[in-house]
C-alpha positions in Angstrom: 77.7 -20.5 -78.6 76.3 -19.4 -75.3 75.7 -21.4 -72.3 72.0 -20.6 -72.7 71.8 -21.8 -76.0 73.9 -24.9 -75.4 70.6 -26.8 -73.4 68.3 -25.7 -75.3 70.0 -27.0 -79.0 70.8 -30.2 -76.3 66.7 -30.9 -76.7 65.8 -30.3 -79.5 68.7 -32.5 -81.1 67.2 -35.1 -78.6 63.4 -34.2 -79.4 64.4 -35.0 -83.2 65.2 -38.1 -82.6 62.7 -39.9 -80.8 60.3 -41.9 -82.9 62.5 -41.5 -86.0 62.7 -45.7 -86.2 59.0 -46.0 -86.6 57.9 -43.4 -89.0 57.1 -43.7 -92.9 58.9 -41.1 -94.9 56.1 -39.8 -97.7 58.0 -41.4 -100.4 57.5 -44.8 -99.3 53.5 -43.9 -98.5 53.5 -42.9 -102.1 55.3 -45.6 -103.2 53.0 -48.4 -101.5 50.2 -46.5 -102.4 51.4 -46.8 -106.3 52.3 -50.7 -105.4 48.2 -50.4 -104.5 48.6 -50.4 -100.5 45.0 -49.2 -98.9 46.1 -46.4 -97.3 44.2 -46.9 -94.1 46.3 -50.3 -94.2 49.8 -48.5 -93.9 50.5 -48.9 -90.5 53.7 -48.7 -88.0 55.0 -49.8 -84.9 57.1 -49.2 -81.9 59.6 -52.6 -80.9 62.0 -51.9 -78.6 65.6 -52.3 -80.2 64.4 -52.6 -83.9 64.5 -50.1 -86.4 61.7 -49.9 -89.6 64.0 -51.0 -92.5 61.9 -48.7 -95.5 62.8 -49.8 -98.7 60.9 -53.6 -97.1 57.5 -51.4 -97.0 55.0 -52.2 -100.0 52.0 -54.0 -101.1 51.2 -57.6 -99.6 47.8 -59.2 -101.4 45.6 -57.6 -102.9 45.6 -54.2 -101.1 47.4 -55.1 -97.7 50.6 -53.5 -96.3 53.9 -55.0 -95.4 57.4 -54.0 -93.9 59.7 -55.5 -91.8 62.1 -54.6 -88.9 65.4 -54.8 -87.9 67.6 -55.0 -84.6 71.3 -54.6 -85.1 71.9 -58.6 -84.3 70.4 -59.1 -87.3 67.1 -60.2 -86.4 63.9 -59.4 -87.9 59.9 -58.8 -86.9 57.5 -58.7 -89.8 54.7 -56.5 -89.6 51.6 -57.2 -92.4 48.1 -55.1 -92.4 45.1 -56.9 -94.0 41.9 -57.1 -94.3 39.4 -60.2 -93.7 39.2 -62.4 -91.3 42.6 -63.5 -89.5 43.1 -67.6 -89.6 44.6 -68.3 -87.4 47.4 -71.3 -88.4 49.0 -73.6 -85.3 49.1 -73.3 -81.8 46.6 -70.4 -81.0 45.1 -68.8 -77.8 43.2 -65.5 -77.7 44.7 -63.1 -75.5 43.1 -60.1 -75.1 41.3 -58.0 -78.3 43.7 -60.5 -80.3 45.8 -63.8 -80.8 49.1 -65.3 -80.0 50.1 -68.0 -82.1 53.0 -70.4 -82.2 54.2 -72.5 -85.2 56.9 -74.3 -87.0 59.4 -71.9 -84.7 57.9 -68.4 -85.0 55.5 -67.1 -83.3 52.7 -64.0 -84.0 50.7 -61.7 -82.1 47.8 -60.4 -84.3 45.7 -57.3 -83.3 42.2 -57.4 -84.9 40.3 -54.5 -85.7 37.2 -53.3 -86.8 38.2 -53.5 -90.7 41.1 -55.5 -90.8 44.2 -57.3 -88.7 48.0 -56.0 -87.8 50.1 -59.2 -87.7 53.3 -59.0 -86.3 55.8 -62.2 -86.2 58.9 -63.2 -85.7 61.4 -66.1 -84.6 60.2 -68.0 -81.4 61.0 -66.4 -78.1 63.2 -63.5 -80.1 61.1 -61.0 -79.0 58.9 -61.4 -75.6 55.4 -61.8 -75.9 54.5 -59.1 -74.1 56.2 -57.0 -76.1 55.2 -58.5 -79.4 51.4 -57.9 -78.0 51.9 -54.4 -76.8 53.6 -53.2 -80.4 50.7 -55.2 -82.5 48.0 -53.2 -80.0 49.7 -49.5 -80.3 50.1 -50.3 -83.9 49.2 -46.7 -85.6 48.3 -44.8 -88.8 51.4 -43.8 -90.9 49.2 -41.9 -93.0 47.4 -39.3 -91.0 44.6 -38.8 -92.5 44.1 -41.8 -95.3 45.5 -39.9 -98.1 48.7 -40.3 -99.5 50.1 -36.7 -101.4 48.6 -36.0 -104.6 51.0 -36.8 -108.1 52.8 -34.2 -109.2 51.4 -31.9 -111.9 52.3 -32.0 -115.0 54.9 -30.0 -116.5 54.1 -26.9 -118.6 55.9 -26.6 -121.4 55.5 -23.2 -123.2 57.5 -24.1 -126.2 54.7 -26.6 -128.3 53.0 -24.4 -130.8 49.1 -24.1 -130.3 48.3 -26.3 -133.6 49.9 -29.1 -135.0 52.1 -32.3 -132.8 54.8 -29.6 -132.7 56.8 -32.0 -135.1 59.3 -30.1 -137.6 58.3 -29.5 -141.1 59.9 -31.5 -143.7 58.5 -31.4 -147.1 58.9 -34.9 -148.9 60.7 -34.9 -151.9 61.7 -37.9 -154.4 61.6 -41.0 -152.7 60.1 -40.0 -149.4 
């Protein structure tokens, strides 16, 4: 290897791993959409020192999304996408386009949108508010443009015979 080549493999090794904690792999979009996730409700985050643990992401209610991250320590944020009105539940104060609530030793920071809510929450004072509230508000689209990838086709056979189930012939004898 050259010492020309040896920066430039330097970023792109780099470049390939930023944002790699946040994104959905397609097979979890299909899945959740299969689970009956909207997919304008599949959503993700950026939170500082927590990585998106996939196999948590699927269906919450009726058509809402759900997934939940990790940090190393062991700790854990929830994310949830829904639509409706939020209710708000405990202590709650409105704090910019959204809320910050506090109860039974959590706490939430909800984003509301147009359409629908992102809800993120986690153990009191884990994570600061002012981070809670800037992931909730940069929440973003994993599916780009509402879609999820279409089912495979169907496999074609070849082999089946154009009349008939394709069943071998037996002729029935005595006692059959």
């Amino acid at each position: 290897m050259s010492m020309r080549t040896l920066p430039a493999m330097l970023v792109l090794v780099v470049l390939s791993g930023c944002g790699s904690g946040s994104a959905l792999s397609q097979t979890v979009i299909d899945q959740a959409a299969r689970q009956g996730v909207a997919p304008d409700l599949m959503y993700v985050v950026d939170l500082p020192g927590y990585e998106l643990a996939e196999q948590s992401a699927g269906a919450v209610g009726e058509e809402g999304f759900g997934a939940v991250y990790t940090a190393p320590g062991g700790q854990q944020v929830e994310l949830r996408v829904d639509r409706g009105p939020y209710k708000c539940v405990g202590t709650c104060e409105r704090d910019g386009d959204g809320w910050y609530t506090e109860h039974e030793g959590r706490q939430e920071y909800v984003a509301v949108r147009a359409s629908h809510y992102v809800r993120l929450t986690s153990q009191a004072e884990q994570v600061e508010r002012a981070v809670l509230k800037q992931a909730a508000e940069g929440a973003r689209p994993a599916v780009g443009d509402g879609t999820p990838s279409p089912p495979p086709s169907p496999v074609e056979r070849g082999d089946l015979p154009e009349n008939g189930d394709g069943a071998p012939i037996q002729p029935t004898g005595p006692g059959g």
